[in-house]
C-alpha positions as CSV (number, residue, x, y, z in Angstrom):
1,X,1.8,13.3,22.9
2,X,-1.2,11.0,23.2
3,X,-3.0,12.4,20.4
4,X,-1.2,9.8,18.2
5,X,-2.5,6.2,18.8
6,X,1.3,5.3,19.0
7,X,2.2,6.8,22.4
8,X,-1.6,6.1,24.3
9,X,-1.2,4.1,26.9
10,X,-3.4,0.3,27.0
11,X,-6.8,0.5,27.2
12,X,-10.4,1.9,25.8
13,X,-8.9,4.9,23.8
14,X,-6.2,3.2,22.6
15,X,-8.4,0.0,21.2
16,X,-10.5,2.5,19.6
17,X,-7.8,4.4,17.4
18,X,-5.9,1.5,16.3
19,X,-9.3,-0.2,15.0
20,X,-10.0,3.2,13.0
21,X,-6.7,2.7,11.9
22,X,-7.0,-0.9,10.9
23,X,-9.9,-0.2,9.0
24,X,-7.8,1.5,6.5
25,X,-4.6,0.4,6.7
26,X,-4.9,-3.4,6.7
27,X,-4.0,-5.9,3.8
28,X,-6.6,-4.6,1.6
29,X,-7.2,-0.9,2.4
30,X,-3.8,-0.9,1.9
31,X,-4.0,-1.9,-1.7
32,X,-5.3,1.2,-2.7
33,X,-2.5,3.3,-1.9
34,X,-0.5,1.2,-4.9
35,X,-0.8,3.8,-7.3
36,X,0.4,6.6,-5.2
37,X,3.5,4.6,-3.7
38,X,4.5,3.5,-7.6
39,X,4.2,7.3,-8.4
40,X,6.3,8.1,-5.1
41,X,8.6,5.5,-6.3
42,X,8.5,6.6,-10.0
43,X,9.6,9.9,-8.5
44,X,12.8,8.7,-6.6
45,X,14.1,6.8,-9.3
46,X,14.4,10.1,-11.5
47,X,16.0,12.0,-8.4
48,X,18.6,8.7,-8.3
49,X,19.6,9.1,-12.3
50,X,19.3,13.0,-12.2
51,X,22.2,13.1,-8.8
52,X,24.0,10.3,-10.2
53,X,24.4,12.3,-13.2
54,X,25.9,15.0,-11.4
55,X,28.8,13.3,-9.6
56,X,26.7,10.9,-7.5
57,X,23.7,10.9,-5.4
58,X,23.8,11.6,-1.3
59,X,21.7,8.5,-0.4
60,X,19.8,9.5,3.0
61,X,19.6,13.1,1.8
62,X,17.6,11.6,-1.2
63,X,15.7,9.1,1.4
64,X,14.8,12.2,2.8
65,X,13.6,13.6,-0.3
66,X,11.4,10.6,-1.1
67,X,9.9,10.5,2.2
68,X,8.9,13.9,1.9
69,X,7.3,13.0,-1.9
70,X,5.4,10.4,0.0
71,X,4.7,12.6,2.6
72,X,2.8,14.8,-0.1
73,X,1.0,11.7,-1.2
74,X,-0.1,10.7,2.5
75,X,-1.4,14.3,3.1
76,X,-3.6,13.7,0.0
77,X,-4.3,10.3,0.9
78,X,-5.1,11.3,4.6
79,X,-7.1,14.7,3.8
80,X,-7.7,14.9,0.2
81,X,-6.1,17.7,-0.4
82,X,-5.0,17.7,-4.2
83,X,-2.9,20.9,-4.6
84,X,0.8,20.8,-4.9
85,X,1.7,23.7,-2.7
86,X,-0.9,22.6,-0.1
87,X,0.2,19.0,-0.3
88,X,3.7,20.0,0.1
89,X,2.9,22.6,3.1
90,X,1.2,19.7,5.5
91,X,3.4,17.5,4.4
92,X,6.8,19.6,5.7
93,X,4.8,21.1,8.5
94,X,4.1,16.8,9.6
95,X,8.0,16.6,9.3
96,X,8.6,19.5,11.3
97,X,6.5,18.3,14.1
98,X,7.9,15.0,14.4
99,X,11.6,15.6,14.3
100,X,11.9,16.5,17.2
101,X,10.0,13.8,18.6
102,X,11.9,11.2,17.2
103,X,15.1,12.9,18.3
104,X,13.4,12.8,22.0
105,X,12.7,9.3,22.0
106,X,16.2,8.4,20.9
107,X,17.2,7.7,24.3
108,X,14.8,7.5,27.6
109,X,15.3,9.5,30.2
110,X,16.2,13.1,28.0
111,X,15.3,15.7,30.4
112,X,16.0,15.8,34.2
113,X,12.2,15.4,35.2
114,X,12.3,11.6,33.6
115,X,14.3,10.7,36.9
116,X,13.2,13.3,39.1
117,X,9.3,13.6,38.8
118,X,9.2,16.6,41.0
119,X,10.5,18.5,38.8
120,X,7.9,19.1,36.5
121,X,6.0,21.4,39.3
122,X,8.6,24.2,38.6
123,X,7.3,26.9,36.4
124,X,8.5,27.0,32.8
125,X,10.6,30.1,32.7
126,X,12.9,28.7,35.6
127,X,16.5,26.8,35.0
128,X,15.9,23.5,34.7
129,X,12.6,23.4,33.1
130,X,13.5,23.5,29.6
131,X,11.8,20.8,28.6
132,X,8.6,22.4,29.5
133,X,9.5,25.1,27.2
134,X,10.2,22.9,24.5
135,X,6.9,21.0,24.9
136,X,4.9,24.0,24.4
137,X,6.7,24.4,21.2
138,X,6.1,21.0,20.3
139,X,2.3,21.1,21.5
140,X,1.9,23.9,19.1
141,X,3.4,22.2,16.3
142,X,1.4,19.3,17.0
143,X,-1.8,21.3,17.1
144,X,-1.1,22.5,13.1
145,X,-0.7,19.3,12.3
146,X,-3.3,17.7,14.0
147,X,-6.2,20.3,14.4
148,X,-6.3,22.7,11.5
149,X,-5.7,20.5,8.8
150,X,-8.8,18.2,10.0
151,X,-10.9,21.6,11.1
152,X,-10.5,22.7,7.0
153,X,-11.7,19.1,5.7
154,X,-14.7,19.2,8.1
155,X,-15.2,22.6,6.6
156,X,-14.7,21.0,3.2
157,X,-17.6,18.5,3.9
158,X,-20.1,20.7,5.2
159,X,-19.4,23.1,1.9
160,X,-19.9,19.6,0.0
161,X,-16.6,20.2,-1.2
162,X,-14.6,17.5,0.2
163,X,-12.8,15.3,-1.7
164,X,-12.3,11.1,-0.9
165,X,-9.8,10.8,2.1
166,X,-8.9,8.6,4.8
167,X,-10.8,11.5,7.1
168,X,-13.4,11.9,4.9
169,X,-14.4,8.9,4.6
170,X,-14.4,7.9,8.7
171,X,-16.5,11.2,9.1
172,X,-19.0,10.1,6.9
173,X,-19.3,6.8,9.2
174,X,-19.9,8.3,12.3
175,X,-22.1,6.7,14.6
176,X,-25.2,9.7,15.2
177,X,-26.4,7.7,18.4
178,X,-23.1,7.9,20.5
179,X,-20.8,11.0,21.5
180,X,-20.0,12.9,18.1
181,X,-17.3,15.1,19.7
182,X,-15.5,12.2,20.7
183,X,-15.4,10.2,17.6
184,X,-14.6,13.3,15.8
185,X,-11.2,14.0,18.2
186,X,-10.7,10.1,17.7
187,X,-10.5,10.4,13.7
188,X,-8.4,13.5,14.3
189,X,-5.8,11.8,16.1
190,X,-5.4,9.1,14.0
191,X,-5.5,10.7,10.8
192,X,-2.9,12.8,12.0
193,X,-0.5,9.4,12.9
194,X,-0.8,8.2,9.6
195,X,2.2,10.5,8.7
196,X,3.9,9.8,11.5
197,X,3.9,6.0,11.1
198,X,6.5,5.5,8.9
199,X,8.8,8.4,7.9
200,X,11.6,8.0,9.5
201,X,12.0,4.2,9.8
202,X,11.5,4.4,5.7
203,X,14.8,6.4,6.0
204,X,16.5,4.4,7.9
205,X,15.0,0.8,6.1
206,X,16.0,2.4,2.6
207,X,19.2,4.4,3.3
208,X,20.4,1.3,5.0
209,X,19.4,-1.5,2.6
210,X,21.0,0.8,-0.3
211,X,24.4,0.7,1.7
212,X,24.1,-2.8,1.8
213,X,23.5,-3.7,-2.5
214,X,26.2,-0.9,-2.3
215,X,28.6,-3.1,-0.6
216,X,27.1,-7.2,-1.6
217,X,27.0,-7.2,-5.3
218,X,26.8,-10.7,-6.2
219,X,23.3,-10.5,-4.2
220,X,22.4,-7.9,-6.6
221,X,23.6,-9.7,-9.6
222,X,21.8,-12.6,-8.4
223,X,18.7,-10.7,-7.7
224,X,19.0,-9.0,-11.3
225,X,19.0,-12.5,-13.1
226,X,15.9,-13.6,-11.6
227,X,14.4,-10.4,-12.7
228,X,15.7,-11.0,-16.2
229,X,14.8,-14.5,-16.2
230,X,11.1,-14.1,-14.8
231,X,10.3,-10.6,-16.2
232,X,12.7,-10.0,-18.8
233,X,15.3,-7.4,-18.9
234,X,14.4,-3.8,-18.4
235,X,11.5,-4.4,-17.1
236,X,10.5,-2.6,-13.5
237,X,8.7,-5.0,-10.8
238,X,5.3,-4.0,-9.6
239,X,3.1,-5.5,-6.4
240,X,1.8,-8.2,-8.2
241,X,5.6,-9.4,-9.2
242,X,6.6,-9.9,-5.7
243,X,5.2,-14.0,-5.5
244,X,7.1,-14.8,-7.9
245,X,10.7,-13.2,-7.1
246,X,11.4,-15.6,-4.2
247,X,15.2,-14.2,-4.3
248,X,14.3,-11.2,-4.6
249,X,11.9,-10.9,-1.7
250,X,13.5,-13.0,0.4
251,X,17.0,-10.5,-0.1
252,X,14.8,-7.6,0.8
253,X,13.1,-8.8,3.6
254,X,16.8,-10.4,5.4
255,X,18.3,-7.0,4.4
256,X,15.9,-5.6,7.1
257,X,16.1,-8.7,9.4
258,X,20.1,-8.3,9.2
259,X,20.5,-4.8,9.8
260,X,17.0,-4.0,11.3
261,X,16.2,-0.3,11.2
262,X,14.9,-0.4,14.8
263,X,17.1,-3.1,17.0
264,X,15.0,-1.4,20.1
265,X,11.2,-0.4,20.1
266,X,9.9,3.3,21.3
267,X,11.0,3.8,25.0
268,X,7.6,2.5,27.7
269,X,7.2,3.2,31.3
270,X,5.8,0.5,33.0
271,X,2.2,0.9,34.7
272,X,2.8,-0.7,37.7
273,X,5.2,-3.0,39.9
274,X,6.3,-6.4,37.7
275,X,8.5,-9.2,37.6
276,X,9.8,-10.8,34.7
277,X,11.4,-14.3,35.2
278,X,14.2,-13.4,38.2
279,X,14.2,-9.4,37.1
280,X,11.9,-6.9,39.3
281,X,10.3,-3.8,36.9
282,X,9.3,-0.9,39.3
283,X,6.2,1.2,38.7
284,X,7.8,4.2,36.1
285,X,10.3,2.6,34.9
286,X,11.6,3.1,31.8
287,X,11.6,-0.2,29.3
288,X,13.3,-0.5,25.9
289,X,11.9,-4.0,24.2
290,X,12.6,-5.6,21.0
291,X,10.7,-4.0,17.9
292,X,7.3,-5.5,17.3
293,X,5.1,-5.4,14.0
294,X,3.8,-1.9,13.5
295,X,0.2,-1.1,12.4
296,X,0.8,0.1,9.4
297,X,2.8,-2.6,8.2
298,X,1.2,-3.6,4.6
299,X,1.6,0.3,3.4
300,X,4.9,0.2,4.9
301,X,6.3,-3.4,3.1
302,X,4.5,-2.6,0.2
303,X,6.4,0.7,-0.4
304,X,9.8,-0.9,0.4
305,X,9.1,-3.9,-2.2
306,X,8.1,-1.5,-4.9
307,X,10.8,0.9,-4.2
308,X,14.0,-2.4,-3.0
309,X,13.2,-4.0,-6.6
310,X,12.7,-1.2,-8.6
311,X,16.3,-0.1,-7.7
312,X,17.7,-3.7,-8.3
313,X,16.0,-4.0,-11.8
314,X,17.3,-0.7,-12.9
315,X,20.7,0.7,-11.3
316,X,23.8,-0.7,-10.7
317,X,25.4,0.7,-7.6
318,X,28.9,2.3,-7.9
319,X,30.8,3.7,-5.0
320,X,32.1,7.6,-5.6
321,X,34.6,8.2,-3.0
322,X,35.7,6.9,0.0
323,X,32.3,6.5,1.7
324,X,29.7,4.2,1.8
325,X,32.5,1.0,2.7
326,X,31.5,-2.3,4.3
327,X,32.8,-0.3,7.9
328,X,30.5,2.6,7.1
329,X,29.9,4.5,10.6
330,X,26.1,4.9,11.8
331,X,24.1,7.7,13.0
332,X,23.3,7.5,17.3
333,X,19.7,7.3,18.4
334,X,16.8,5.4,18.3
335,X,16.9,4.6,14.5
336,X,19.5,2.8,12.7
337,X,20.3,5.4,10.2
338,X,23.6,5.2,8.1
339,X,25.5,8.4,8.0
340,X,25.8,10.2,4.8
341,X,27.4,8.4,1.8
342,X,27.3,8.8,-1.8
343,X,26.6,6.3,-4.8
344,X,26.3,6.4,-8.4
345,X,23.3,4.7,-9.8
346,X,24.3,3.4,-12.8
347,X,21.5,2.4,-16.0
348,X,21.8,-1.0,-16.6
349,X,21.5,-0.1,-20.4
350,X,20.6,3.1,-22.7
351,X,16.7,1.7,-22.5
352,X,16.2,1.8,-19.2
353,X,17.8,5.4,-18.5
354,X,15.3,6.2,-21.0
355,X,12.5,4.1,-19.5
356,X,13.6,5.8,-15.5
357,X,13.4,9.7,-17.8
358,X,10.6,9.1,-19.2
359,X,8.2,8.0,-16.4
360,X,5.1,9.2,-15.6
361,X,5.2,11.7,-11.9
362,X,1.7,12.0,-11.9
């Protein structure tokens, strides 16, 4: 599991991976993934009208949808690859791989060997040693996504062939005076967390924020007229329209802060022997904290603006049965995820169901 930055513990490694991944994803590397999130965006706003059309649209089946779209884009963005099929491929083989994972770190202490370290001596056909199993499935997964898809742009870029990536673009800045191997394996790791970063907690920010303009619409009313005042009506918001939406922006962001997709961080084991204030932390225990700011934040923010206000400016929200209510029941585990609901998303007018048809999916 320490192959993504996220899960290596403090120290040299560590530094190293989230400063190759800082050099990409911070406030202005991250502006060059705009035109893939709008086209990701673009997307889901056609899925929306299409389901609503039919009866109404299962909300965090369609989340699911987009993050796969995304997912698509980030496997381009990440390796370069430009084919549908291939995009699509890596980008459910990434999901596959970190299912799982999320469903392990939902609670601490999963498996039997968490509290009882001895156990992880016994050989992984006995009873009781599932999880060792299970972690060679997972391993393998892991090494798909990790290993053969950074193995084929290396091949790429000896052939010449390779086109700009995120991976590409860090092999091509390799220091030749220090250990090549290594920075190679550290570009593979991290290129292989980019996925990972954000795809379920976009679920969970967007399935969860929708449930809420489902159920609070005199904030999306209110929302609306600013939009129609500042932008005019029927127009979409992009980036750049973000400084000047103070309602707007300030409704999305204390959507998130109400109703936080993540009230706990991932599950840590402490290092060694602490105390904090009157409270003694033994050596391998496990600690769930409060959520901190994630690495990838400006890619993250930046899709949830573009999609948030995009949704505002052209749907009203409708409930279609008995589902999606103020007392709407939530899914157990590490992420706050709503469970399944259903909403219409209504045109505001004639133009803008034409406008949402006719966009551009690149």
């Amino acid at each position: 599991m320490d192959t993504a930055f996220q899960f290596t513990d403090y120290g040299e490694k560590w530094r190293e991976h989230r400063k190759i991944f800082h050099q990409e994803m911070n406030a202005i590397g991250a502006q060059r993934l705009r035109p893939h999130q709008s086209q990701a965006s673009q997307r889901f706003l056609k899925r929306l009208l299409v389901n609503s059309d039919s009866g109404g649209a299962s909300v965090v089946e369609q989340v699911r949808e987009y993050v796969l779209i995304a997912g698509e884009i980030s496997v381009s963005i990440t390796y370069g690859f430009q084919q549908v099929s291939r995009t699509q491929h890596d980008a459910h083989l990434s999901q596959n791989a970190i299912d799982p994972l999320v469903q392990l770190l939902s609670t601490g202490g999963t498996f039997l060997v968490d509290v009882i370290p001895i156990l992880r001596y016994l050989p992984s056909w006995a009873t009781g040693a599932s999880f060792k199993r299970k972690a060679k499935l997972w391993n393998n997964l892991r090494q798909q996504m990790f290993d053969a898809t950074f193995g084929e742009v290396k091949t790429d870029r000896s052939s010449g062939i390779a086109a700009p990536s995120f991976t590409s673009f860090c092999l091509n800045n390799i220091d030749p005076s220090k250990d090549i191997p290594k920075q190679e394996e550290d570009i593979n790791h991290v290129a292989g967390s980019i996925y990972a970063a954000a795809g379920e907690t976009v679920i969970a920010v967007l399935s969860t924020c929708i449930h809420i303009l489902l159920n609070h619409p005199e904030a999306v009313k209110r929302a609306q007229k600013e939009m129609n005042e500042v932008l005019g009506f029927g127009i979409l918001p992009t980036f750049d329209d973000e400084r000047v939406l103070p309602f707007t922006k300030s409704l999305i962001l204390e959507m998130q802060r109400w109703k936080s997709p993540t009230p706990l961080g991932l599950p840590h084991v402490s290092t060694d022997d602490l105390t904090y204030k009157e409270y003694r932390i033994p050596k391998g225990s496990i600690v769930l904290g409060n959520s901190f700011v994630c690495p990838g934040r400006f890619v993250a923010e930046a899709s949830i603006w573009v999609i948030l206000s995009s949704l505002i400016a052209a749907f009203n929200f409708r409930r279609v049965d008995e589902t999606g209510g103020p007392s709407h029941s939530f899914q157990t585990g590490l992420l706050r995820i709503p469970n399944e609901f259903k909403v219409r998303f209504e045109p505001r007018s004639e133009a803008m169901r034409s406008l949402i048809s006719e966009l551009h999916e690149g």
